[in-house]
N, C-alpha and C positions, 0 to 999 in steps of 0.2 A: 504494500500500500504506500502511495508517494506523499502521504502528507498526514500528520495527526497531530493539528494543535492543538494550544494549553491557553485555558485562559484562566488569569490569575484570579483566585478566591477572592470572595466581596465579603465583606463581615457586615456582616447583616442580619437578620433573625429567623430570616428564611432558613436558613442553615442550621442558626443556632438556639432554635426554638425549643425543643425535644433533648439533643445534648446536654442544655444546661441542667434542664432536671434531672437526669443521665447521672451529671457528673456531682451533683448535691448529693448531700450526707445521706438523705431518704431514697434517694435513687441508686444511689449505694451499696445501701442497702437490701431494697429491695432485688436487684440484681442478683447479686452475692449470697443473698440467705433465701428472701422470698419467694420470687419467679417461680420457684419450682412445687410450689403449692397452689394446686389446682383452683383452691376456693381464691388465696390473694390475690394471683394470677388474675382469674377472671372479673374480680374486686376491683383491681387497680385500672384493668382497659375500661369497664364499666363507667367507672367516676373518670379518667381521663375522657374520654369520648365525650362526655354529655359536661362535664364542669369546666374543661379547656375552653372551647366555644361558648359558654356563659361568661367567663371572666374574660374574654378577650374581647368581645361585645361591650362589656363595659369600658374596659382598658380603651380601647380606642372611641366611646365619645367622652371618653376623659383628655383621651390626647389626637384627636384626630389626626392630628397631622403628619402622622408616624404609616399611616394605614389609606390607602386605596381601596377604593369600593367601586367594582365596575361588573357590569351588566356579563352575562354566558349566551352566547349565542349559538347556534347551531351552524355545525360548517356546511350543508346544505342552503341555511339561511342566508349565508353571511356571501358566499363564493357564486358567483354569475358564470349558466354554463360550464359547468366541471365535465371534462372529456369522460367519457364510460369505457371502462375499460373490458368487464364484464360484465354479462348480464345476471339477473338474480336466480339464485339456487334452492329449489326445495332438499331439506336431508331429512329423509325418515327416519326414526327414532322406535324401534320398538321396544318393548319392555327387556331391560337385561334379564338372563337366568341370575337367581338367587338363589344362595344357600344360606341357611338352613330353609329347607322350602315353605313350611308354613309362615315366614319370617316374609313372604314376598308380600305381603299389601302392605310391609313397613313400609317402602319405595312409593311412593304416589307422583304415579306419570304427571310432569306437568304438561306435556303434547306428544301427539303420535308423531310429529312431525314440525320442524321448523323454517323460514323462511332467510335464506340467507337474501341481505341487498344485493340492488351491483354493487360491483368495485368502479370508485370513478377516481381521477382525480383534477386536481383542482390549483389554479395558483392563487396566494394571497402577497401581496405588496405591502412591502416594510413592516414585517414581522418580528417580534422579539421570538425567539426559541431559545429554551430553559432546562436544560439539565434537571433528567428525573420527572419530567413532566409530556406531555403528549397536550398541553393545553397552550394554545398560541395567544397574545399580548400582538393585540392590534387594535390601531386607532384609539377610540373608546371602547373596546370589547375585550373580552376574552373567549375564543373559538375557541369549542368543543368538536369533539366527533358526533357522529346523528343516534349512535347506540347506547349511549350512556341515559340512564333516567336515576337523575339524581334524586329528584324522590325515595326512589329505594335502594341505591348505589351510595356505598360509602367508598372516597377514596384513600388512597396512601397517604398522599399528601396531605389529607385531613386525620389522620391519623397520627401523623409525624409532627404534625404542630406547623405546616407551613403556609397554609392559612384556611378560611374557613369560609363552608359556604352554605347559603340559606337558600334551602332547597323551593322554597314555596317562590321566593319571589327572581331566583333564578341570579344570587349577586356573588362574587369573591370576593371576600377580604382579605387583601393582599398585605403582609406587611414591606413597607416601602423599601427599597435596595437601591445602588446607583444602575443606572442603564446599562446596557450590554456597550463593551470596553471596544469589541470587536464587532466590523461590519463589511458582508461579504454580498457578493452579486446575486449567485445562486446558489439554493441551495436545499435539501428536499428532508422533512424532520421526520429522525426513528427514535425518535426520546419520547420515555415511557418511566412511570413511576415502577414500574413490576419489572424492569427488563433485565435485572439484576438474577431476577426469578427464572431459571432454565424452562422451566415450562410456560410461563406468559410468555418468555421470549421466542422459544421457539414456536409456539402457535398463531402468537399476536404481531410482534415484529419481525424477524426471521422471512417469514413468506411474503410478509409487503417489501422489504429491504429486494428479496430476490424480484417480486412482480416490476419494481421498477428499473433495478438492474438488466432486466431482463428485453429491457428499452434500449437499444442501442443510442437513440436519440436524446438520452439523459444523460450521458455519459460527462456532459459539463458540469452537471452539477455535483457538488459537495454533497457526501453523506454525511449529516448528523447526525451523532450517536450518543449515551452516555459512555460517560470515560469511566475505566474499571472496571469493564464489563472482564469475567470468567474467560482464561485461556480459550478454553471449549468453544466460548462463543465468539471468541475474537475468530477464533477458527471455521467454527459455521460463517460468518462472513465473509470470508476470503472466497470461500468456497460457494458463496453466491452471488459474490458481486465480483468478483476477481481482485488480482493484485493489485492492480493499476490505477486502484479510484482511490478520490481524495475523500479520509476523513475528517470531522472534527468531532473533538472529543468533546463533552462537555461533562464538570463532574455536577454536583449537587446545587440548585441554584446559580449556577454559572451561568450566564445569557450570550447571545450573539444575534445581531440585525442582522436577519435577510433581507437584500432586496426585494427578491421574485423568490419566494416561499413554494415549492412545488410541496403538497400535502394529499397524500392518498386517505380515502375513507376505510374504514378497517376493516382487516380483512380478519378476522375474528375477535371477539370478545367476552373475558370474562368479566365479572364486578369483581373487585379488589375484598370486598367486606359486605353486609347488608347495612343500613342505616341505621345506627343507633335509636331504636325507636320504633322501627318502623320492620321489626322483623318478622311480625304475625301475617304483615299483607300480604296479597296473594300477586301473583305477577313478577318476583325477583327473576330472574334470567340465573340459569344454570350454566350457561355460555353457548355460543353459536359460534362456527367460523365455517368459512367459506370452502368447501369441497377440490372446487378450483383450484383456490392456492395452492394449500396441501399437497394435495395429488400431485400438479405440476412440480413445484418443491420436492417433495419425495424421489419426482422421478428424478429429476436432476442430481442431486445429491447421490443416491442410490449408486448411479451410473460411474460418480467415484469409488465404489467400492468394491466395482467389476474384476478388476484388475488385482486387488489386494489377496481375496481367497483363501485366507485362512482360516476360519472356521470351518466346521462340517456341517451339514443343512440339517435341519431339523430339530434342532439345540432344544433340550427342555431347560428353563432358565427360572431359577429364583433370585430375587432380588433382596440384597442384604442392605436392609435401611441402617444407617447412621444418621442419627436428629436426637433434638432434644424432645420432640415432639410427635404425637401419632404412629406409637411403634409398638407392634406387639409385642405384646409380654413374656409370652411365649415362642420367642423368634426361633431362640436355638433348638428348641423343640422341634418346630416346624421344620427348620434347614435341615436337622438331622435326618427329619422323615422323606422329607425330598431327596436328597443327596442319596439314600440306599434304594431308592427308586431312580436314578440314572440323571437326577439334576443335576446344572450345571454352576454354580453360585457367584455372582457378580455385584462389585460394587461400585455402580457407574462412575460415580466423583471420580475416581480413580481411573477412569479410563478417556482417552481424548473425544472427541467429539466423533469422528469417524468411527472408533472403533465402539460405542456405542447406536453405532447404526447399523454397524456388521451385524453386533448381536441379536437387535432384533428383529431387521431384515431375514435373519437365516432363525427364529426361531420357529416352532412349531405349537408350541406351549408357555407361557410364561404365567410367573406369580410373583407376586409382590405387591406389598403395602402400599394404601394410597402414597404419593406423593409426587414430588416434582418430574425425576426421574422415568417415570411411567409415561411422559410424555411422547416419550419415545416410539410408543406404540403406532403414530401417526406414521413408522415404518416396517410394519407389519403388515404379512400379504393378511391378505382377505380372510384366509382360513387359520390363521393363529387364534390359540385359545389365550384367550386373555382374562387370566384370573385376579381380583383385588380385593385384595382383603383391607377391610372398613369396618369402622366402628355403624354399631347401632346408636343412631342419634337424629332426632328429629329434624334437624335446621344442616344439617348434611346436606349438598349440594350433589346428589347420587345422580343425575342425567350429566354430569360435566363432563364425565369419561367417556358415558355415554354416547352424548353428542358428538363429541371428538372423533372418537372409534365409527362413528357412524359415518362424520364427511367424510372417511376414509375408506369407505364399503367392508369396515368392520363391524364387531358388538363386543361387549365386556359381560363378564362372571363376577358375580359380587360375593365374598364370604364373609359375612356379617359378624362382627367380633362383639362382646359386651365388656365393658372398662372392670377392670381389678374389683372396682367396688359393687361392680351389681349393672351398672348403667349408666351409660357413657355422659359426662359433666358439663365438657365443651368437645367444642371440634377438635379441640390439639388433643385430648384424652388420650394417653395407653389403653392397648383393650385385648383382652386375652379371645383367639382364635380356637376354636375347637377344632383338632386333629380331623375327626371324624364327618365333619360338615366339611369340608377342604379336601377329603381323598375324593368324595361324593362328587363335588364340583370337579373335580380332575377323571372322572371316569371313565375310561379308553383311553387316558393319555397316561398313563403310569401303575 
């Protein structure tokens, strides 16, 4: 890649909103001793969620002048004539198999099927783009992409303390920073709050990065990315956009003027959170992403791995999670029991980005714990059995995998796990797998 610039950190509260508390005595300690108790745990995001945005609400008409209040507009709204790149996609969705079987009306289908947009895009003139954000600063607005409903979409950024937004009357509150230091002609935005995240990146950004790469006639413009993105994934880009394009990097709050802003509409999406408040409603999106991409994508990348050939086809694979978070209890149980049945045991992090494509390009069978890693699956033929094992818990996002595996003319196997205690607390819970519900799910593959 011929170019990956630096722009220098702004102190400012963008940044240093969330850290500061981080770095206090109580933040401290919570890290240190608390975090790992499920009730403080979910105590502490609780009251941050809902009392940050009350005190900062006041904070600024105490001191307005610290703080930006400007309107969210929709980038369909905002953008005149965006070229279509593709046309809209339906993906069917049918109900995944469940195990334990009477354990399936846990899952409630949100749709037999969902509606992917086209992919268009679009240019915007004199745009601020922001590091860790997918949200563009222009004019008087702040542009959105068309999928997001903030009403029941809570994001990172709101999350992180970077600033806050009132979903009814559609405002950001931004806290004030000096302008972006750096300003460039062209240039086309792949900054994303989650892109840090292997699986938002590889489903969400990843495939737009390649659909536009994929434009011979873009090739002037500058890709912007966040800066510190995962070797892996500096490597998935290479490998979709080539060596020869110019990046920029931007880290956390970092900004840069575009002139002529090239901006794609997304090409899949999940919600980062549900809205604090607003989790009983009905209509949260499980996520959607576009068939199109994927596939295309797939095929591409795949085509490098023709040549490598080192594994044998067929591979039964279990996936060995390292987290602090959402890990069976009973792992080494389980590995043990797969491995004397001819599995193969992988721990992605550890492996580069290609040869996590090998593995599950050539699997047959795979299992493993939800999580980021499993994302993978979007390289799976058709006929892989794709087993995930999940806690039971009501506010579970069970169609995410679903839908995924589905733009892909796949489908997922769910082995429903219950938490140490009885029943699972939150979403990050440990939750103990039963042996027996999991050979069940596997039967004819082992």
């Amino acid at each position: 890649m011929t170019s990956s610039l630096k722009i220098q950190s702004n102190e400012n509260l963008d940044v240093k909103t969330l850290s500061y508390f981080q770095r206090s005595f109580f933040g401290r300690l919570y890290k240190k001793y608390l975090r790992e108790i499920p009730f403080v745990r979910s105590s502490a995001l609780w009251a941050w969620k809902r009392l940050f945005p009350f005190g900062m609400k006041l904070y600024s008409k105490l001191r307005s002048e610290k703080f930006s209040h400007t309107p969210l507009i929709k980038f369909s709204q905002y953008v005149v004539d965006p070229k279509i790149l593709y046309s809209r996609k339906v993906v069917v969705t049918p109900m995944p198999d469940v195990f334990p079987k009477y354990l399936r009306h846990h899952l409630l289908q949100p749709h037999k099927e969902y509606d992917f947009p086209e992919i268009v895009c679009g240019i915007v003139e004199n745009a601020i783009v922001t590091g860790a954000s997918n949200l563009i600063d222009v004019n008087d607005y702040v542009v959105c992409h068309d999928l997001i409903n903030f009403n029941l979409d809570y994001t990172s950024e709101e999350l992180h303390g970077r600033f806050i937004i009132d979903a009814e009357k559609l405002i950001v509150t931004k806290f004030l920073f000096p302008s972006a230091e750096l300003e460039i002609e062209n240039g086309v935005i792949f900054t994303d709050a989650v892109s840090r995240n292997y699986a938002h990146f590889l489903t969400e950004v990843l495939p737009k990065i390649f659909l536009f790469s994929a434009n011979k006639e873009n090739n002037a413009s500058s890709l912007i990315i966040d800066a510190g993105l995962h070797q892996n994934l500096v490597e998935a880009i290479e490998i979709v956009a080539g060596l020869d394009v110019d990046l920029i990097g931007l880290d956390i709050g970092e900004s840069v003027q575009v002139k002529s802003l090239h901006v794609l509409s997304p090409v899949g999406y999940v919600p980062f959170e549900k809205r604090p408040g607003k989790e009983a409603l009905p209509g949260h999106s499980h996520g959607i992403f576009s068939s199109f991409a994927l596939l295309s994508m797939r095929d591409h990348i795949t085509a490098k791995i023709s040549d490598l050939a080192t594994r044998p086809k067929k591979l039964k694979i279990f996936i060995r999670r390292n987290s602090e978070y959402r890990n069976v209890s009973n792992a080494a149980e389980i590995e043990k029991l797969l491995v004397a049945r001819g599995f193969f045991v992988i721990e992605p992090e550890k492996l580069s980005f290609l040869e996590q494509v090998e593995f599950f390009a050539n699997a047959e069978v795979i299992v493993g714990a939800t999580g980021a890693a499993l994302a993978n699956l979007i390289f799976c033929a058709a006929t892989t059995r794709i087993v995930i094992l999940i806690a039971r818990y009501k506010h579970n996002s069970y169609f995410y995998w679903q839908n995924m595996a589905s733009a892909c003319g796949n489908r997922v196997t769910y082995v429903l796990g219950e938490s140490e205690s009885g029943a699972a607390k939150t979403i990050h819970s440990n939750f103990y797998v039963s042996p027996k519900f999991l050979l069940e799910a596997l039967n004819g593959y082992c």
